[in-house]
Backbone as numpy.savetxt, mean C-alpha at the origin, in Angstrom:
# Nx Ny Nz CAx CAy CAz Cx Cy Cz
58.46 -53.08 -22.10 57.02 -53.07 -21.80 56.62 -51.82 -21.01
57.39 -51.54 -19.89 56.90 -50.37 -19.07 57.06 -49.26 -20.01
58.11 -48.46 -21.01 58.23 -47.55 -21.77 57.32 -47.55 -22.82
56.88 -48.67 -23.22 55.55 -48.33 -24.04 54.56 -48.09 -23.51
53.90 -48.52 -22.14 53.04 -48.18 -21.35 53.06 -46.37 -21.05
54.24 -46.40 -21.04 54.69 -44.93 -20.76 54.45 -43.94 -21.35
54.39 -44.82 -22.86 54.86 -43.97 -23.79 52.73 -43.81 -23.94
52.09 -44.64 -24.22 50.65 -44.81 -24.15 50.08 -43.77 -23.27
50.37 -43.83 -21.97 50.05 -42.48 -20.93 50.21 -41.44 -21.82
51.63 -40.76 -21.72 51.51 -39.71 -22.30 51.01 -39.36 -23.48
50.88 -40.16 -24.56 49.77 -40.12 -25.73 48.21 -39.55 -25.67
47.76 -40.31 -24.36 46.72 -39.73 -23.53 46.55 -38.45 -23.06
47.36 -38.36 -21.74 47.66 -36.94 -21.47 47.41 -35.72 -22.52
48.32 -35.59 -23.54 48.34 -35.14 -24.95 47.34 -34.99 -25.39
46.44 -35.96 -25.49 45.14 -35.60 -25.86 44.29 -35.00 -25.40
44.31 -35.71 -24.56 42.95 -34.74 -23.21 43.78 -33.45 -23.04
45.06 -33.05 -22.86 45.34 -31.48 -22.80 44.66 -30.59 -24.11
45.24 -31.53 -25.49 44.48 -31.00 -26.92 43.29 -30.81 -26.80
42.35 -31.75 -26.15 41.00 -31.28 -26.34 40.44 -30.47 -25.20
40.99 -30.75 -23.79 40.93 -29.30 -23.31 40.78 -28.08 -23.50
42.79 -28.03 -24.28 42.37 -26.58 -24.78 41.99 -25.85 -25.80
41.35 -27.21 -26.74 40.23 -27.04 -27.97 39.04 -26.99 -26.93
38.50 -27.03 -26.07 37.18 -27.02 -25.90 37.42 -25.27 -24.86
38.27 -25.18 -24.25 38.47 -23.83 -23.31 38.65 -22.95 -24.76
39.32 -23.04 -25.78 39.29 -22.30 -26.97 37.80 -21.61 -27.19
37.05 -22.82 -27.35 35.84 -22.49 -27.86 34.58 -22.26 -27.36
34.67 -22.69 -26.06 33.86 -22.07 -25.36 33.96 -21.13 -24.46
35.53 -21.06 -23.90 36.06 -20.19 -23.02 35.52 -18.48 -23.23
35.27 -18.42 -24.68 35.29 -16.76 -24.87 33.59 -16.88 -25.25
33.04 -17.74 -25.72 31.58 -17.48 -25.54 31.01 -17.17 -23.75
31.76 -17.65 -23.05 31.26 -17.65 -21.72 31.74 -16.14 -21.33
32.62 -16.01 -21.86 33.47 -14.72 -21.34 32.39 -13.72 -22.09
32.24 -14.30 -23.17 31.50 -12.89 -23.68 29.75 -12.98 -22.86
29.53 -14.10 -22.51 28.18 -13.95 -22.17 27.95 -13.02 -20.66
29.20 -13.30 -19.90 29.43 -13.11 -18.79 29.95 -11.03 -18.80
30.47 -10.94 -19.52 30.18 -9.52 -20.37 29.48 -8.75 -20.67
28.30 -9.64 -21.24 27.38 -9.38 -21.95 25.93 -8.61 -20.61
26.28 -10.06 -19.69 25.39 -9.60 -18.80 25.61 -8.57 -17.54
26.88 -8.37 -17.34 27.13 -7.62 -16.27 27.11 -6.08 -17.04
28.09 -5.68 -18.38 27.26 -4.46 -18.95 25.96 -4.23 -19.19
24.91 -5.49 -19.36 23.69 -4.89 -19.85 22.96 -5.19 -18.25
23.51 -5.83 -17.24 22.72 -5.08 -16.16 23.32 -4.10 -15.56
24.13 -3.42 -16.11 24.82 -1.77 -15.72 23.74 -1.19 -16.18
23.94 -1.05 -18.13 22.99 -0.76 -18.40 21.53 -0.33 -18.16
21.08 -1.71 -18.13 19.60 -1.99 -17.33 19.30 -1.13 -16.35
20.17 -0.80 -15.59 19.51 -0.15 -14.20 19.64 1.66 -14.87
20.94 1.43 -15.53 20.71 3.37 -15.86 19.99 3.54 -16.76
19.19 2.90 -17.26 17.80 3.35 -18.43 16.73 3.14 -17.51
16.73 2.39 -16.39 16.02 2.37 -15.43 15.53 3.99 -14.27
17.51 3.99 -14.04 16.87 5.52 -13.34 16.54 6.45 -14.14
17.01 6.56 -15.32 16.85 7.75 -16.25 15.82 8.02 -16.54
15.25 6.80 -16.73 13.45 6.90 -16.97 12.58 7.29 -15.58
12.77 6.74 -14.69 12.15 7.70 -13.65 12.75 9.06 -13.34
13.77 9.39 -13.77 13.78 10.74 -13.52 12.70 11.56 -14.42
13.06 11.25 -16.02 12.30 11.47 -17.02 11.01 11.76 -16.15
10.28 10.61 -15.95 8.76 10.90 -15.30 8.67 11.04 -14.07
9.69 11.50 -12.96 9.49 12.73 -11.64 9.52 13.92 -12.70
10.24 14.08 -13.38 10.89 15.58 -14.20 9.41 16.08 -14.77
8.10 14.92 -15.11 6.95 15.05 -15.98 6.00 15.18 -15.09
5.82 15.14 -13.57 5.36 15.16 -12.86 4.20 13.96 -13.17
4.83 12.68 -12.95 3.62 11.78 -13.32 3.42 11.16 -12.14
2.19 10.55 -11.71 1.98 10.08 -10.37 3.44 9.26 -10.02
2.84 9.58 -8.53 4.38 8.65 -7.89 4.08 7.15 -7.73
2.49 6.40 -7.53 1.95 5.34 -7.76 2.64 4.52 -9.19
2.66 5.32 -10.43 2.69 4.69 -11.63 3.93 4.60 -11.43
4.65 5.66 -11.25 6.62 5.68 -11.22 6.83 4.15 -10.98
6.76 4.25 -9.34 7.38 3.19 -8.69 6.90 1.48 -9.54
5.52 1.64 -9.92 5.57 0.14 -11.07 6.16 0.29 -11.68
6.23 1.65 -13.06 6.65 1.35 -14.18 8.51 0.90 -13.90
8.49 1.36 -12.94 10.17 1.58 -12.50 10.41 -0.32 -12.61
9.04 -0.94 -11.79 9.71 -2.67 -11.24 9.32 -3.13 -12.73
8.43 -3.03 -13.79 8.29 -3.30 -14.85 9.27 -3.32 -15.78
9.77 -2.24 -15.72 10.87 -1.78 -17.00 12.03 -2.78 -16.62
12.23 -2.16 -15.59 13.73 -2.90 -14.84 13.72 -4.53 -15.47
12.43 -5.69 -14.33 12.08 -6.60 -14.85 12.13 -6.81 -16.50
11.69 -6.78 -17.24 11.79 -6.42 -19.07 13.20 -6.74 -19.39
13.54 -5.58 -19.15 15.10 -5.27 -19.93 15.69 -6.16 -19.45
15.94 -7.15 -17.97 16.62 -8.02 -17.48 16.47 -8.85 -18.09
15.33 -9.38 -18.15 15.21 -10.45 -19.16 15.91 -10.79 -20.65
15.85 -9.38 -20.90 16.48 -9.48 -22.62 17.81 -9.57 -22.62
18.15 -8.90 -21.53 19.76 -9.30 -21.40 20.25 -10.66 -20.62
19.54 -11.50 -20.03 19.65 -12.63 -20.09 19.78 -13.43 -21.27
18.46 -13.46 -22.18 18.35 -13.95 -23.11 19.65 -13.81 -24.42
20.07 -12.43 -24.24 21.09 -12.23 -25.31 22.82 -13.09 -24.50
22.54 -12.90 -22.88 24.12 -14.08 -22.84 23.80 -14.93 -22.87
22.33 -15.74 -22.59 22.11 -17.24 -23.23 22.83 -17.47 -24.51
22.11 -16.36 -25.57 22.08 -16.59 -27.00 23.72 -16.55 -27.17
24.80 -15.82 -26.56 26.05 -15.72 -27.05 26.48 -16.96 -25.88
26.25 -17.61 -25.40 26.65 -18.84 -24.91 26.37 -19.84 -26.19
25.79 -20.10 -27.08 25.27 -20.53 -28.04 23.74 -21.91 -27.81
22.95 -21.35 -26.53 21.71 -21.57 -26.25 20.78 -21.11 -27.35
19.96 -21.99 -27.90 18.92 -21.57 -29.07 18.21 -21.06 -28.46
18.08 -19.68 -28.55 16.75 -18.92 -27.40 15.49 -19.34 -28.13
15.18 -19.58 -29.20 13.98 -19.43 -30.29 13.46 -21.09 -29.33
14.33 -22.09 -28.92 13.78 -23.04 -28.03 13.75 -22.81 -26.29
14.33 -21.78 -26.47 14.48 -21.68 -24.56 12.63 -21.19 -24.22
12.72 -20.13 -25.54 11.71 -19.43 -25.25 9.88 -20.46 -25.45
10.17 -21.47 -26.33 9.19 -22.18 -26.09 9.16 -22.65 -25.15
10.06 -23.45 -24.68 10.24 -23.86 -23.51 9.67 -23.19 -21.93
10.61 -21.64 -21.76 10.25 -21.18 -20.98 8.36 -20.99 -21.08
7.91 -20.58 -22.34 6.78 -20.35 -22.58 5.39 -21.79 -22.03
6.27 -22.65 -22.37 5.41 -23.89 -21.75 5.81 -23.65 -20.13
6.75 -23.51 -19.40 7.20 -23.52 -18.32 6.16 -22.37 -17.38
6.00 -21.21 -18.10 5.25 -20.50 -17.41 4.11 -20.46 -17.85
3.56 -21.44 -18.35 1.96 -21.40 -18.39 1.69 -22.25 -16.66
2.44 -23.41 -16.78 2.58 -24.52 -15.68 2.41 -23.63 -14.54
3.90 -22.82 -14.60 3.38 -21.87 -13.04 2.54 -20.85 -13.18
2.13 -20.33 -14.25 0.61 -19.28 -14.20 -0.47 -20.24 -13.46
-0.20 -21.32 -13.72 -1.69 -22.29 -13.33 -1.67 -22.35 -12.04
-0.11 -22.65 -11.47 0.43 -22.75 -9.62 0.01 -21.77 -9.29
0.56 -20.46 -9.75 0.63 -19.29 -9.19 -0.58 -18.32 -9.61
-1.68 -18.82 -9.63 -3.00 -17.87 -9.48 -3.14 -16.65 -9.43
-2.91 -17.10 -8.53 -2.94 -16.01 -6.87 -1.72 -14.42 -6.85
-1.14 -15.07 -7.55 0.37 -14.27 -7.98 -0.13 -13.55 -9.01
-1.03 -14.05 -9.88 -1.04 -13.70 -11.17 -2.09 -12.67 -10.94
-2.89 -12.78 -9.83 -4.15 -12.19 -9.90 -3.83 -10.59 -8.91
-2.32 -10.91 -8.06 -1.84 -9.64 -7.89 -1.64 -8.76 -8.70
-0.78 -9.38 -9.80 -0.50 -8.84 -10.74 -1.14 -7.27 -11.46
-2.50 -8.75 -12.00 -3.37 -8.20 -12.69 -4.50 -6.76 -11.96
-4.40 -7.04 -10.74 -4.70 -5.84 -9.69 -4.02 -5.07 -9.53
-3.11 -4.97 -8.91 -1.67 -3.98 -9.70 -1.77 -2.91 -10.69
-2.13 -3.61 -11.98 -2.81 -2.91 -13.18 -3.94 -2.08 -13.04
-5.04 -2.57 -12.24 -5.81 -2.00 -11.99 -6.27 -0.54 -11.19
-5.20 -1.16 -10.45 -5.09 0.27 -9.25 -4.31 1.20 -10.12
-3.06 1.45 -10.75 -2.36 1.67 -11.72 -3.53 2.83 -12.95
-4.36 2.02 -13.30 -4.96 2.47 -14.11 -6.35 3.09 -13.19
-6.82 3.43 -13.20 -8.16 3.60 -12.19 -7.77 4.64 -11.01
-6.73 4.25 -10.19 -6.01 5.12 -9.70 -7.03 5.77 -8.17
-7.45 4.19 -7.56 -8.57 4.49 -6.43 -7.57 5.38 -4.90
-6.70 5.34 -5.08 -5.91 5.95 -4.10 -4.60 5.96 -4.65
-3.39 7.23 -4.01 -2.49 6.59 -4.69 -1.44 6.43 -3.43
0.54 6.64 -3.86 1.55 6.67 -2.78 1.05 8.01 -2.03
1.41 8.14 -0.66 1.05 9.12 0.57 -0.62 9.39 1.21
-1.59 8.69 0.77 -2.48 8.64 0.85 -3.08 7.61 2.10
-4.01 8.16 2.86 -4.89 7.42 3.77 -5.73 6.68 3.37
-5.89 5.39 3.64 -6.98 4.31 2.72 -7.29 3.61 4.37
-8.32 2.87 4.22 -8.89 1.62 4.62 -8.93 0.50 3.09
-8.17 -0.57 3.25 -8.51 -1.50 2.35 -7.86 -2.92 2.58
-8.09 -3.40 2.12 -8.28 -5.39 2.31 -7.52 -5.66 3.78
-8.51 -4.79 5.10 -8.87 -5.15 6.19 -7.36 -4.20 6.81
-7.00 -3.13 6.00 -5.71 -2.54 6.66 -5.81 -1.34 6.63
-5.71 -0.37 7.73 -5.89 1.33 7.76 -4.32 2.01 7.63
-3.89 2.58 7.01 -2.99 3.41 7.07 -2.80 4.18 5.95
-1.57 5.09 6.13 -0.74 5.58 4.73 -0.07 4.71 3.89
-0.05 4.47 2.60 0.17 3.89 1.61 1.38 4.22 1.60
2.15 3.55 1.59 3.56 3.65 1.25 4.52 3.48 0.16
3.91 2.06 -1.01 4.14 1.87 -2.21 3.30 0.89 -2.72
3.16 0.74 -3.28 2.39 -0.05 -4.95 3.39 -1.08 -5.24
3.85 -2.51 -5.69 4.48 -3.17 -6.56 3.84 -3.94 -6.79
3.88 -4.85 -7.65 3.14 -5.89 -8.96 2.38 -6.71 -7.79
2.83 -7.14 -6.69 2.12 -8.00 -5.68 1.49 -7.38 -5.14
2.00 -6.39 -4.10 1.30 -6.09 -2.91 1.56 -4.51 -2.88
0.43 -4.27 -1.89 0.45 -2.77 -1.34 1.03 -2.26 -0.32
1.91 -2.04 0.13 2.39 -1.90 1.51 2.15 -0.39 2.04
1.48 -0.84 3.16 0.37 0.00 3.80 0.96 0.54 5.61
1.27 1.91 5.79 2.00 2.15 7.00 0.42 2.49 8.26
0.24 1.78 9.01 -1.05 2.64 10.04 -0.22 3.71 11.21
-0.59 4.84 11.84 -0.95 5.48 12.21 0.53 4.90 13.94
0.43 3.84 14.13 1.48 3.32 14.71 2.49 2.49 14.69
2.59 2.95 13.13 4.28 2.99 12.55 4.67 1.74 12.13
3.76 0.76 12.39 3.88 -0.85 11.72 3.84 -0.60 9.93
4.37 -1.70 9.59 3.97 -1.42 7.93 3.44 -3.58 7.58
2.58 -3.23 7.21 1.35 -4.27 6.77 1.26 -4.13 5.06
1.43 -5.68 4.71 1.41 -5.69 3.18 0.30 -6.64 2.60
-0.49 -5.89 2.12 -1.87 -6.55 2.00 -1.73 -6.95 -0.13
-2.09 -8.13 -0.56 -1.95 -8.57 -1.59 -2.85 -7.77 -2.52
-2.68 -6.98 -3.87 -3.41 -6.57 -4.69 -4.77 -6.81 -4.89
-4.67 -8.32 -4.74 -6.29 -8.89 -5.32 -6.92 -8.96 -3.67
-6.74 -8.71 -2.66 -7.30 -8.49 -1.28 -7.92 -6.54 -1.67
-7.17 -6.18 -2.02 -7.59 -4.82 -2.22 -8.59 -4.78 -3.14
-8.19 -4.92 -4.68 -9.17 -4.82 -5.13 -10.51 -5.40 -5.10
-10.59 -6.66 -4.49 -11.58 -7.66 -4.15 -12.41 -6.69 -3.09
-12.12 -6.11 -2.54 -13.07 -5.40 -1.40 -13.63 -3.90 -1.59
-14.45 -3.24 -0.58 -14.46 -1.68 -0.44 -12.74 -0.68 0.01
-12.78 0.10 -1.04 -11.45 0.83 -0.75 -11.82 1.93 0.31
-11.90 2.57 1.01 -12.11 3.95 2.09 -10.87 4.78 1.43
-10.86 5.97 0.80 -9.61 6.96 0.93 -10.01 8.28 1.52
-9.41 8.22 2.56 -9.79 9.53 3.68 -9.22 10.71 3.49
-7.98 10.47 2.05 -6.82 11.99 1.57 -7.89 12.03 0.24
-8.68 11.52 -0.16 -9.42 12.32 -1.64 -9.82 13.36 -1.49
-10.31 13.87 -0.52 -10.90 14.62 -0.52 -10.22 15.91 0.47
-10.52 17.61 -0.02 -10.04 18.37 0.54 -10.54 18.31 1.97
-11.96 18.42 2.50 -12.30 18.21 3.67 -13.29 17.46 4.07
-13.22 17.22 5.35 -13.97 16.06 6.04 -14.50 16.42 7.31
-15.75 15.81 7.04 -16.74 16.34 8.80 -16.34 15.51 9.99
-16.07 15.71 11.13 -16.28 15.34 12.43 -17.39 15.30 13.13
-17.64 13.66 13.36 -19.23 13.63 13.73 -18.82 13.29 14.86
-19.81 13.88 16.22 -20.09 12.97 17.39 -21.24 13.41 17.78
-21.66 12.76 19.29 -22.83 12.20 19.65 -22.85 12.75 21.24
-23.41 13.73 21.87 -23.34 14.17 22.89 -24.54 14.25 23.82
-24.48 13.68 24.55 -26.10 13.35 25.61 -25.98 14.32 26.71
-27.03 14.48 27.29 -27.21 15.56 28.44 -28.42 15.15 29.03
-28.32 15.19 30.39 -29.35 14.42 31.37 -30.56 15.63 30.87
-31.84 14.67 31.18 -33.09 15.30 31.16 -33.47 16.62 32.22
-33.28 16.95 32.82 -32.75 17.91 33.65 -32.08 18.98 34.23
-31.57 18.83 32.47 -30.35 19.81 31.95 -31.48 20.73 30.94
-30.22 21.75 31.38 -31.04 23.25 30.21 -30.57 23.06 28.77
-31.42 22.20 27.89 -31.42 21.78 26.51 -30.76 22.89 25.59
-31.85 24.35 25.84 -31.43 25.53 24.66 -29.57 26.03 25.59
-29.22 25.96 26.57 -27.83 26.13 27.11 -26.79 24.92 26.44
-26.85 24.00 26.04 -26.26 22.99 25.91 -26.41 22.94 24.63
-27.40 22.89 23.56 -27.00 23.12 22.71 -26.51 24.68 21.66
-26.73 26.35 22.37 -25.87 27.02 22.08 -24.17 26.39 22.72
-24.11 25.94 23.87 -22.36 25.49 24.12 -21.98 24.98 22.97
-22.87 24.27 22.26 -22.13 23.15 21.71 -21.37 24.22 20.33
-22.76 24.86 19.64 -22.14 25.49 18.37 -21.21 26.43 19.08
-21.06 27.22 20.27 -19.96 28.15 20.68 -18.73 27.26 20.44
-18.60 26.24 20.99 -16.95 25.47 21.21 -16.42 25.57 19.59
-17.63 25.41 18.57 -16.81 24.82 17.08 -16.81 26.51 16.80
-17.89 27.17 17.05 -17.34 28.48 16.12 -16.10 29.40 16.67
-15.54 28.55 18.01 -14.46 29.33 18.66 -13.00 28.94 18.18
-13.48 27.97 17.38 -12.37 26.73 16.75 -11.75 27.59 15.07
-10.57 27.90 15.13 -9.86 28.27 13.93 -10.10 27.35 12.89
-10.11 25.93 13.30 -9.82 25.00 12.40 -11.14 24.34 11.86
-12.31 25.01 12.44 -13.58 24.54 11.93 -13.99 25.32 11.10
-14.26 25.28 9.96 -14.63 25.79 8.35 -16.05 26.15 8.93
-16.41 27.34 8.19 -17.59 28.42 8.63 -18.91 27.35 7.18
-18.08 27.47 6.07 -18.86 26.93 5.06 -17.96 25.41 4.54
-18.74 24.48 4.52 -20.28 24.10 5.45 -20.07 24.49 6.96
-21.40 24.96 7.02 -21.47 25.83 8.66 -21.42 24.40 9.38
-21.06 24.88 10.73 -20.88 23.79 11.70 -22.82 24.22 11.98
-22.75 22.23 12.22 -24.35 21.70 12.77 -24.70 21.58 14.51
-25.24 21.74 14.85 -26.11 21.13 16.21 -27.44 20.95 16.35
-27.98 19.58 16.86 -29.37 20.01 16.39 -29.78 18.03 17.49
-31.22 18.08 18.07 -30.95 17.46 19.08 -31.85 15.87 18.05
-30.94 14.80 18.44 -30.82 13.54 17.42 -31.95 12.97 18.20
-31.85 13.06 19.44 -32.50 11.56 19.89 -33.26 11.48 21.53
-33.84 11.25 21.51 -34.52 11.57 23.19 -34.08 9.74 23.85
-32.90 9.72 24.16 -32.58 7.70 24.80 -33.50 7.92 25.77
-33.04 6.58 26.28 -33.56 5.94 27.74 -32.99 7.23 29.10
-31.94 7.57 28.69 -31.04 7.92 30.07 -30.87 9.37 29.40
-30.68 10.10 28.30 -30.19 11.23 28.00 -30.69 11.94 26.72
-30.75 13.07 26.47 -31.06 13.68 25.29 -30.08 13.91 24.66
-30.19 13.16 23.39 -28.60 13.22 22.65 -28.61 14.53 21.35
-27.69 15.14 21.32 -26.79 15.97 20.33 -26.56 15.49 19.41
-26.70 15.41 17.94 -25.84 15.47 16.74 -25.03 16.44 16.94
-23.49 16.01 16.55 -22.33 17.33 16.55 -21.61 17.20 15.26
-21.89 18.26 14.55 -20.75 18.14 12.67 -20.12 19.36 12.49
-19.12 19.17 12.31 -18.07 20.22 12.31 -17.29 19.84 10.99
-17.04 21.22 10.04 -16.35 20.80 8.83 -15.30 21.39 9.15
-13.91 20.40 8.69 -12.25 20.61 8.77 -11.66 20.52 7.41
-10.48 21.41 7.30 -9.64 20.49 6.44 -9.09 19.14 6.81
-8.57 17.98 5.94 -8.59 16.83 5.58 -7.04 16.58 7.01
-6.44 17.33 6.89 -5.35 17.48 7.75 -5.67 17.59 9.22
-6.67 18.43 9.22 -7.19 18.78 10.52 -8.13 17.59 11.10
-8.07 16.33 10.17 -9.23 15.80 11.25 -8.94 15.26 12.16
-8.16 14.45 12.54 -8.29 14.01 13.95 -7.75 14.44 15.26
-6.64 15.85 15.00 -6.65 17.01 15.48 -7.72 17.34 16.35
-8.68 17.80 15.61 -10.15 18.55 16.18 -11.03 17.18 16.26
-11.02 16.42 16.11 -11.75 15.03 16.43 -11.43 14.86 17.79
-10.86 14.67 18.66 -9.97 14.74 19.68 -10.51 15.87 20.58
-9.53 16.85 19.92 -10.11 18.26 20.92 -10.96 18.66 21.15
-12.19 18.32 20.29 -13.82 18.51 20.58 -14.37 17.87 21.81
-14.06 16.54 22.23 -14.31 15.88 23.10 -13.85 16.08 24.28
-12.84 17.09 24.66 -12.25 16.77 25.69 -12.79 18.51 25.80
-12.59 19.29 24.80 -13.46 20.75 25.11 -14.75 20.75 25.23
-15.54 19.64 25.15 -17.25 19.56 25.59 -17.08 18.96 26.84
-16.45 18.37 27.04 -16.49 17.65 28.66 -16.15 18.89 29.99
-15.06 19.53 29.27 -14.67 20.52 30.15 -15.79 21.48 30.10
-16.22 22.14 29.24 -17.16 23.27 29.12 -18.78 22.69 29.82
-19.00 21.75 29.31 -20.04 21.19 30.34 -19.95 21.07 31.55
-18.27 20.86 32.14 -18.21 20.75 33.70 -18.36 22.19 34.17
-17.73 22.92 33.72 -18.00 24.01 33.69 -19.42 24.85 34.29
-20.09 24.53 33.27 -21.69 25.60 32.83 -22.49 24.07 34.22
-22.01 23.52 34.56 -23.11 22.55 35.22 -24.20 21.65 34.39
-23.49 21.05 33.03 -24.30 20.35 32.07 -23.69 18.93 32.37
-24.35 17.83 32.74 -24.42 16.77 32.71 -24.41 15.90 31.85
-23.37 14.81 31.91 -23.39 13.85 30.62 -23.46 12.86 31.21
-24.68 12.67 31.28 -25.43 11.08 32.21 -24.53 9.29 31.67
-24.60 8.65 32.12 -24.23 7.34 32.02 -25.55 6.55 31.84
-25.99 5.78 30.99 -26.93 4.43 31.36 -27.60 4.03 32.89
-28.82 4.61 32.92 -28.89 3.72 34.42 -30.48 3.79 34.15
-31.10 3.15 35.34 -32.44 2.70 35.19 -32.93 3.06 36.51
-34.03 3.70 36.76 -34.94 4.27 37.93 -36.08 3.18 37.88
-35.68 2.64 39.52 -36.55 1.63 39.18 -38.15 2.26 40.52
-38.98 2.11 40.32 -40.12 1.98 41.60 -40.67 1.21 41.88
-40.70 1.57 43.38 -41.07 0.41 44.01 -43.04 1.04 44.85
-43.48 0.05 45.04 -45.32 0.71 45.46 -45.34 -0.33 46.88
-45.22 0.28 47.69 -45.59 -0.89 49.14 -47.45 -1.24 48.92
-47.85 -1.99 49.25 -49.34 -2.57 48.69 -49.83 -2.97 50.62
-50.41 -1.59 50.94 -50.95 -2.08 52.25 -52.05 -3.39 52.24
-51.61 -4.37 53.40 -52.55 -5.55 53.42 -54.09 -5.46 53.06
């Protein structure tokens, strides 16, 4: 009795080893090849990836479009080489792909918001309202632009933080780009007590900009008197710079009118109120 029991085990054994290594037979090298399949074609993938951005640095094409087309392509081709070690795993892609296709309608519907980066992305891309290295104000963030990808903009300000504001925040709003343009005026606003020598104060003013290297002759620098306040007679001050130069001379204007006024004995009054008083004999 026990030797036939024995003999029954190993009958078993036998089998399940047979179909083991009928099933490691036959699937063992589909996996192997899928597993093949995908680690050469994401070798692949990435060197048709750089090649192509070299291609278009080599074409001098914006550096904005590069860096998408770069997450686009990449994205793409991954996919297909997924799909092809699915397919050599012996996965029916012709159903994965309905599948997946129903699958991502579901999350297009979740993901809105994602989608609507996206589609902004494209927009900026095409339209091209600012691009990479550029000064913007947009969806509530000031700095240099740093890169573009399918979501978001990532945006560096002026003290070195980096802030990533979502596509559809950008395009949804007013863009400001302060690098479009070759040059840009410096406006300010300069008061001088009533009491002050008006025609002295405003020749100072055009002397300081025409003494200035960095203030452009054409458009001529302005002075010209804005406003009679409560407390002071105010200055319009416009000075044209290159785009580089502005906040340079934005800066130094202010601190060279303060000095030159202390100087010449020109007064830059503060807010205050003169009040009188009438004694009313009994």
């Amino acid at each position: 009795m026990e030797n036939t029991n024995i003999e029954l085990t190993t009958q078993e054994v036998s089998k399940y080893t047979d179909m083991a290594i009928m099933y490691t037979s036959e699937y063992g090298m589909k996996i192997l090849s899928a597993l093949l399949i995908f680690i050469i074609g994401k070798w692949a993938v990435k060197r048709i990836t750089e090649f192509t951005k070299k291609m278009m640095i080599k074409a001098k094409v914006d550096e904005t479009l590069i860096e998408f087309s770069e997450s686009l392509i990449y994205f793409l081709l991954l996919l297909m080489v997924v799909l092809a070690s699915l397919n050599a795993i012996g996965v029916n892609t012709t159903s994965f792909m309905a599948v997946l296709g129903a699958a991502g309608l579901a999350v297009g519907l979740a993901l809105q918001g994602s989608l609507a980066n996206i589609g902004a992305a494209v927009l900026i891309i095409v339209f091209r309202p600012f691009k990479v290295g550029d000064f913007i104000e947009a969806g509530g963030a000031t700095g240099t632009v740093e890169d573009v990808n399918l979501f978001s903009t990532i945006i560096a300000p002026i003290d070195n933080r980096t802030i990533i504001v979502p596509n559809s925040s950008i395009i949804g709003g007013n863009i400001t780009n302060y690098s479009n343009k070759t040059q840009r005026r410096v406006d300010h606003v300069f008061g001088i007590g009533y009491g002050d020598d008006l025609k002295l104060a405003k020749d100072t003013l055009m002397e300081i900009m025409e003494s200035d290297e960095r203030v452009l002759s054409e458009p001529a620098p302005f002075v010209a008197v804005s406003e009679l306040g409560d407390s002071s007679v105010n200055f319009v001050f416009r000075a044209w710079v290159e785009t580089a130069d502005y906040w340079d001379v934005y800066f130094d204007m202010l601190e060279k009118v303060k000095l030159t006024f202390d100087e010449k004995g020109i007064s830059i009054p503060y807010p205050q109120m003169d009040v009188h008083m009438n004694k009313l004999e009994a």
